[in-house]
BABADO-956610 format. One record per residue (C-alpha): x, y, z; residue in three letters. Coordinates in pm, whole numbers, padded with zeros to 5 digits, always signed. Last residue first. Layout:
N
XYZALA
...
This chain:
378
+00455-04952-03038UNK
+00837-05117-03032UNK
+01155-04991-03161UNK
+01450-05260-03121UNK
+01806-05276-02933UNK
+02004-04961-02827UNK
+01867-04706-03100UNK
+02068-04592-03389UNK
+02003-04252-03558UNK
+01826-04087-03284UNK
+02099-04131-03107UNK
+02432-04188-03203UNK
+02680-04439-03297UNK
+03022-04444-03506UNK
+03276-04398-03222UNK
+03060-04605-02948UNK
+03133-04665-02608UNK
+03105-04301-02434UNK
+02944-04166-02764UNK
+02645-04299-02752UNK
+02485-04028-02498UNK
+02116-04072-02428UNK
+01864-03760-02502UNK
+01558-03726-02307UNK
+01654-03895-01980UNK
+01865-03673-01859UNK
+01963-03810-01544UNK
+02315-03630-01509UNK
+02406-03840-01808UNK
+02171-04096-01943UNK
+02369-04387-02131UNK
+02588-04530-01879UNK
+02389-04369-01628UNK
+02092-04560-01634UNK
+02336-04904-01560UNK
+02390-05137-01834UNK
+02294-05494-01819UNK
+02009-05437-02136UNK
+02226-05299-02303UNK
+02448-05577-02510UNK
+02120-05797-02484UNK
+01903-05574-02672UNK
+01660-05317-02536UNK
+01287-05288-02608UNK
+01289-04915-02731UNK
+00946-04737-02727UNK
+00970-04592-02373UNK
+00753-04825-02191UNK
+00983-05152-02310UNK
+01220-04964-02067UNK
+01065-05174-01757UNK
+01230-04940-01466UNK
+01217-05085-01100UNK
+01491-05324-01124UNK
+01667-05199-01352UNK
+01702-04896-01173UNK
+01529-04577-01162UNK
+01593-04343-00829UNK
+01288-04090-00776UNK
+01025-04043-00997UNK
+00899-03694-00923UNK
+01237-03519-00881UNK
+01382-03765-01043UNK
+01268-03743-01376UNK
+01445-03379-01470UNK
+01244-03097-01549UNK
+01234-02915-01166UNK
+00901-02757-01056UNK
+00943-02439-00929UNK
+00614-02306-01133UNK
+00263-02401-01126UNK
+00080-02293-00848UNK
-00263-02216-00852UNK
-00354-02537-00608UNK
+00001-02674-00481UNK
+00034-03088-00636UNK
+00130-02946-00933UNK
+00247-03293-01066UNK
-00070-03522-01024UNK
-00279-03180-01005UNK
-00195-03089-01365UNK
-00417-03390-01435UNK
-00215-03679-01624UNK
-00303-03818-01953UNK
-00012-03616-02122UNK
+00233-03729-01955UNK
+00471-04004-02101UNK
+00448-03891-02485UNK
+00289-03501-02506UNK
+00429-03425-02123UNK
+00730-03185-02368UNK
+00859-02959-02037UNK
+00998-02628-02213UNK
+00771-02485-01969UNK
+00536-02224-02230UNK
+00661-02393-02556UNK
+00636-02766-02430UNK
+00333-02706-02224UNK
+00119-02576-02489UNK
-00194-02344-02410UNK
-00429-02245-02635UNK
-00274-02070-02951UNK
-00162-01715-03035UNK
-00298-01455-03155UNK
-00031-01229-03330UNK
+00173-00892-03182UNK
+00249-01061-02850UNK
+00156-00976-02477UNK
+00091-01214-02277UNK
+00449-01355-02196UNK
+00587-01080-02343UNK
+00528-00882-02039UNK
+00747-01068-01771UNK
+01000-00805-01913UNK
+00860-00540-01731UNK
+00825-00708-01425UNK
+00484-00587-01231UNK
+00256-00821-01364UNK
+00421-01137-01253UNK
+00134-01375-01344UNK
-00111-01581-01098UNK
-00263-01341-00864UNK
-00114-01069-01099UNK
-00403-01189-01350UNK
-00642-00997-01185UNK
-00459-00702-01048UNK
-00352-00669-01452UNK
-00694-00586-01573UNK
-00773-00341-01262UNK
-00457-00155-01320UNK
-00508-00128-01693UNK
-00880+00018-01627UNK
-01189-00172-01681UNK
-01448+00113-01814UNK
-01706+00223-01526UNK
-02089+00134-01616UNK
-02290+00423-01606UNK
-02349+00471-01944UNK
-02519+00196-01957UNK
-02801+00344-01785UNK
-03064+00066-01685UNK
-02782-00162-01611UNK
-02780-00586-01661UNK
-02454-00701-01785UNK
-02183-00576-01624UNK
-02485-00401-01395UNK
-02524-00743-01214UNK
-02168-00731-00976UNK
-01825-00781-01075UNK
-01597-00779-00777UNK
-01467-01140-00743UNK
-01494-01221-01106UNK
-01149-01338-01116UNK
-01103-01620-00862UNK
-01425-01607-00826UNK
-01544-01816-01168UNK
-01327-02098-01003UNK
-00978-02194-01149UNK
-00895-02565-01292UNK
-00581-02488-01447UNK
-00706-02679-01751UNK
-01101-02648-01744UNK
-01164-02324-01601UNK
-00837-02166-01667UNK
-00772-02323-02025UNK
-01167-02263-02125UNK
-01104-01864-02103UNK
-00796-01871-02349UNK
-00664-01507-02350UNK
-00482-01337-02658UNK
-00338-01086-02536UNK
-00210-00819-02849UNK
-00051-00540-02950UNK
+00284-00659-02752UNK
+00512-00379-02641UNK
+00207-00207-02449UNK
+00041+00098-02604UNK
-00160-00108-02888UNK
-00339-00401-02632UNK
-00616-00531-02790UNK
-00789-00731-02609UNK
-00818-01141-02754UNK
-01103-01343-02574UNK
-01132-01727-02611UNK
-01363-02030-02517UNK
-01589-01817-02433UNK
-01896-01919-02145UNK
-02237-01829-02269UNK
-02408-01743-01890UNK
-02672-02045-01826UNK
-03014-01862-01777UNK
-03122-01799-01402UNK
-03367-02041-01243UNK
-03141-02314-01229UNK
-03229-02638-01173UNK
-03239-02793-00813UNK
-03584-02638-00771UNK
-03501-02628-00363UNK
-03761-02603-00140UNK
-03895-02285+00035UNK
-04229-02284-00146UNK
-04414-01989-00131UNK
-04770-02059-00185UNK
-04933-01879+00125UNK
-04767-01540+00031UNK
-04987-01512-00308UNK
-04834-01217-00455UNK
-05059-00942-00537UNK
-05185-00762-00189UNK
-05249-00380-00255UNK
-05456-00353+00091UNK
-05121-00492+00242UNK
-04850-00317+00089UNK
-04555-00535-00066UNK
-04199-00439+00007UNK
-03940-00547-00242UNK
-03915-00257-00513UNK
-04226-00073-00306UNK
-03995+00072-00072UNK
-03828+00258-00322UNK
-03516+00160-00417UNK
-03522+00148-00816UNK
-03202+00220-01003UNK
-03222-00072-01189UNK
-02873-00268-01172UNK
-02668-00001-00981UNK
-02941+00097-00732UNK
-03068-00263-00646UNK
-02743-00394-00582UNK
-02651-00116-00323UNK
-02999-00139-00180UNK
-03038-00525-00099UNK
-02760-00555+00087UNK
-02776-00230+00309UNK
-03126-00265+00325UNK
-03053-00595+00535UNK
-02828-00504+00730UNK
-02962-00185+00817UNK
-03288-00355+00900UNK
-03132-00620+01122UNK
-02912-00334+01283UNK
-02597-00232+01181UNK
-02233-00247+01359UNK
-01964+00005+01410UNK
-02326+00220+01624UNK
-02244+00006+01914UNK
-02510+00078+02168UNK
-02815-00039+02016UNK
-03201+00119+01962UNK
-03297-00047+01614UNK
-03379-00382+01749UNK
-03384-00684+01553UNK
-02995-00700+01661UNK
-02730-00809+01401UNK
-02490-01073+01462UNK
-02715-01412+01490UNK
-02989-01231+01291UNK
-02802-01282+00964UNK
-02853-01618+01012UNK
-02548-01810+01000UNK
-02497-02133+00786UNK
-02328-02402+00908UNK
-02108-02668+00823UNK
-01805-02519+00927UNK
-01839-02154+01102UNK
-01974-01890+00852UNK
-02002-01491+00944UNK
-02015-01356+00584UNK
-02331-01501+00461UNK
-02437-01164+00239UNK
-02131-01174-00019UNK
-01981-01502+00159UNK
-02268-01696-00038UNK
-02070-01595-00369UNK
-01793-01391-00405UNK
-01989-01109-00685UNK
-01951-01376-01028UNK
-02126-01668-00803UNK
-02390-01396-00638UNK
-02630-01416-00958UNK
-02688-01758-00886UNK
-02741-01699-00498UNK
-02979-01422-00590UNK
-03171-01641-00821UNK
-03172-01900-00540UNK
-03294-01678-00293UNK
-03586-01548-00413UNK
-03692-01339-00149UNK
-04063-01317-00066UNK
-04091-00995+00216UNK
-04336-01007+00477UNK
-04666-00811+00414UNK
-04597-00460+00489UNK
-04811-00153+00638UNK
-04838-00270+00956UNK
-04751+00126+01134UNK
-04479-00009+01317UNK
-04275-00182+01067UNK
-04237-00560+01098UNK
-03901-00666+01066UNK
-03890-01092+01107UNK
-04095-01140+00842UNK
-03861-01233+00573UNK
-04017-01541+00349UNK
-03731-01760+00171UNK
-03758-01875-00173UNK
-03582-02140-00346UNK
-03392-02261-00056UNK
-03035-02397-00085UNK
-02812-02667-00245UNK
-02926-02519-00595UNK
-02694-02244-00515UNK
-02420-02444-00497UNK
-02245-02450-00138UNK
-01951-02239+00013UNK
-01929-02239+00370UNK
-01601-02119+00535UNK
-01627-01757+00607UNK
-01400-01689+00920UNK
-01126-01554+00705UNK
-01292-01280+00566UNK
-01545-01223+00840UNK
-01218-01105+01075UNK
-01403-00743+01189UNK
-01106-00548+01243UNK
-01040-00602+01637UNK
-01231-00495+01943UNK
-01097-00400+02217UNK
-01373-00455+02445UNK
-01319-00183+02667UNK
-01648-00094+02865UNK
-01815-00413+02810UNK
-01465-00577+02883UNK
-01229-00749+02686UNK
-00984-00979+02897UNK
-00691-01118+02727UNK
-00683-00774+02445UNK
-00686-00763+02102UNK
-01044-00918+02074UNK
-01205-01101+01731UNK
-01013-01369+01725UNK
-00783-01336+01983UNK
-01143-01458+02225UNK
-01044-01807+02060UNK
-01268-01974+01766UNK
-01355-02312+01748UNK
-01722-02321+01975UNK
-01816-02007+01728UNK
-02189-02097+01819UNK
-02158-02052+02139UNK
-02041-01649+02093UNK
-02371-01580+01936UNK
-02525-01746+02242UNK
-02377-01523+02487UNK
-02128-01507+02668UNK
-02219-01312+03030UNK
-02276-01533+03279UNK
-01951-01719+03261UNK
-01710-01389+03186UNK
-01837-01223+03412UNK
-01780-01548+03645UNK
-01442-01564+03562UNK
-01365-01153+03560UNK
-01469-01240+03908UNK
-01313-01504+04009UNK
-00913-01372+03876UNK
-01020-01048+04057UNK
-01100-01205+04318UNK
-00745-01448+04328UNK
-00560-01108+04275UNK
-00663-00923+04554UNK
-00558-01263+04801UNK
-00271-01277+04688UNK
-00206-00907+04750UNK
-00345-01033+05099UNK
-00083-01260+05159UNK
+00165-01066+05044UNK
+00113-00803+05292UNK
């Protein structure tokens, strides 16, 4: 009896195997370092159960280029409607790319990217419209769906003639398309501010006073980081009207990815009554980097991109153990004299405080700044 359980099992095993074999297809080659968990809840998916998960695109999107690293133009022909009506489409794909930076960039259409590759949009969505799993659209679908939700917020204009050119009413010369990059860009440079202020009047402080060239240049954020849902109609919108007003919630949601939004006495730290200046690190940390640190990057100490607290204040923690051996003082200001220069770090720095040595263990009459131990040097 057990044998031939055994042997139940063992063609089962071989033929779920050799399903498995004949059946994965080339979309699935191409993801050569993902596991069937990916995208399956199951061990075995079948056609008839495939237990499929939520689509995983988010973290599967990898590539991220400039968008002078791709095409110029790229010619669509692969839909041809059924009558011939259409020459192929010209889509300027650099301007779109451009524009894309402040909407998630390439992810917002290339959303299925293993390393070093970009996928087709072809390589998940079928050419043709008759398909089984209606979760997922067609080539068409995919790309109308795109192209239409842009189009009818910036200019309101979907009809077919928007993008599709008819043949007997031929303008564009198709021939000339050039599918190289320009490696300038094509649309104009956006004037980035070096400061915003909003005025706040129902919070406790009237006013935030927000340095723009801080995060981009200081902390080093991306343009994504907060314009990750902005689209053309912020600036470009046949009806302004329709654009929706920013409300509190949608303000704080992106600085919250950085700033505790949600503590009520967190507040203050953004909100003041009076402007205030660009970022100090003496009065925001307590931390004065002005004499020993200032040449740094942030990254040298905030080694964890975005993060910037948790760091402790005290030398150590960065510098580990000082000794005379491995600690020239002359690089403080104060070339010590001959009575000091023996002394331990301790004698003088307590608890390895290095900001303000203690006199007063040997000396009656002597303190710091007052009296230095030796001679000020540049």
């Amino acid at each position: 009896m057990k044998s031939k359980l055994y042997l139940v099992i063992i063609s089962i095993l071989l033929t779920a195997l050799n399903y498995f074999g004949q059946n994965k297809s080339t979309s699935h080659q191409v993801y050569q370092d993902l596991s069937c968990r990916t995208c399956h809840s199951c061990d075995i998916p079948t056609k008839e159960n495939p237990c499929l998960i939520k689509c995983p695109r988010d973290f599967i999107a990898t590539v991220k280029q400039k968008p002078e690293d791709g095409p110029n133009t790229i010619v669509i022909e692969r839909l041809k409607s059924s009558n011939n009506l259409y020459n192929p489409v010209i889509f300027k794909h650099q301007a779109h790319a451009e524009m894309s930076e402040m909407s998630g960039g390439c992810v917002s259409c290339h959303h299925y990217n293993p390393p070093g590759k970009v996928v087709g949009c072809v390589q998940c969505h079928q050419p043709e419209r008759a398909r089984e799993d209606l979760s997922k659209p067609d080539l068409k679908g995919a790309y109308h769906r795109l192209c239409m939700n842009c189009h009818r917020e910036w200019s309101g204009e979907v009809e077919c003639y928007s993008c599709h050119e008819l043949k007997n009413k031929s303008t564009k010369t198709h021939l000339a398309v050039s599918t190289e990059s320009t490696h300038k860009r094509i649309h104009p440079d956006v004037a980035v501010p070096i400061k915003l202020t909003f005025n706040t009047p129902n919070a406790v402080g009237k006013l935030v006073t927000f340095y723009h060239s801080d995060h981009v240049n200081l902390f080093k954020l991306d343009c994504q980081n907060c314009h990750s849902n902005e689209s053309c109609t912020k600036c470009h919108n046949k009806n302004k009207a329709q654009v929706a007003h920013i409300t509190l919630e949608q303000h704080h949601k992106i600085c919250s990815t950085c700033h505790d939004t949600e503590t009520n006495s967190k507040c203050s730290f953004c909100h003041q009554n009076k402007e205030v200046g660009p970022f100090n690190h003496k009065e925001k940390t307590g931390f004065d980097i002005t004499r020993f640190h200032g040449k740094l990057s942030c990254e040298r100490c905030h080694t964890t991109k975005g993060k910037f607290t948790g760091l402790k204040d005290d030398c150590a923690s960065c510098h580990g153990s000082w000794t005379q051996e491995n600690f020239n003082h002359k690089i403080t200001g104060i070339a010590l004299d001959e009575t000091h220069y023996g002394l331990e770090c301790d004698n003088c720095h307590k608890e390895k405080n290095y900001s303000n040595p203690v006199c007063t263990d040997c000396h009656d009459d002597k303190s710091y700044p007052k009296n230095v131990p030796g001679r000020r040097i540049k």
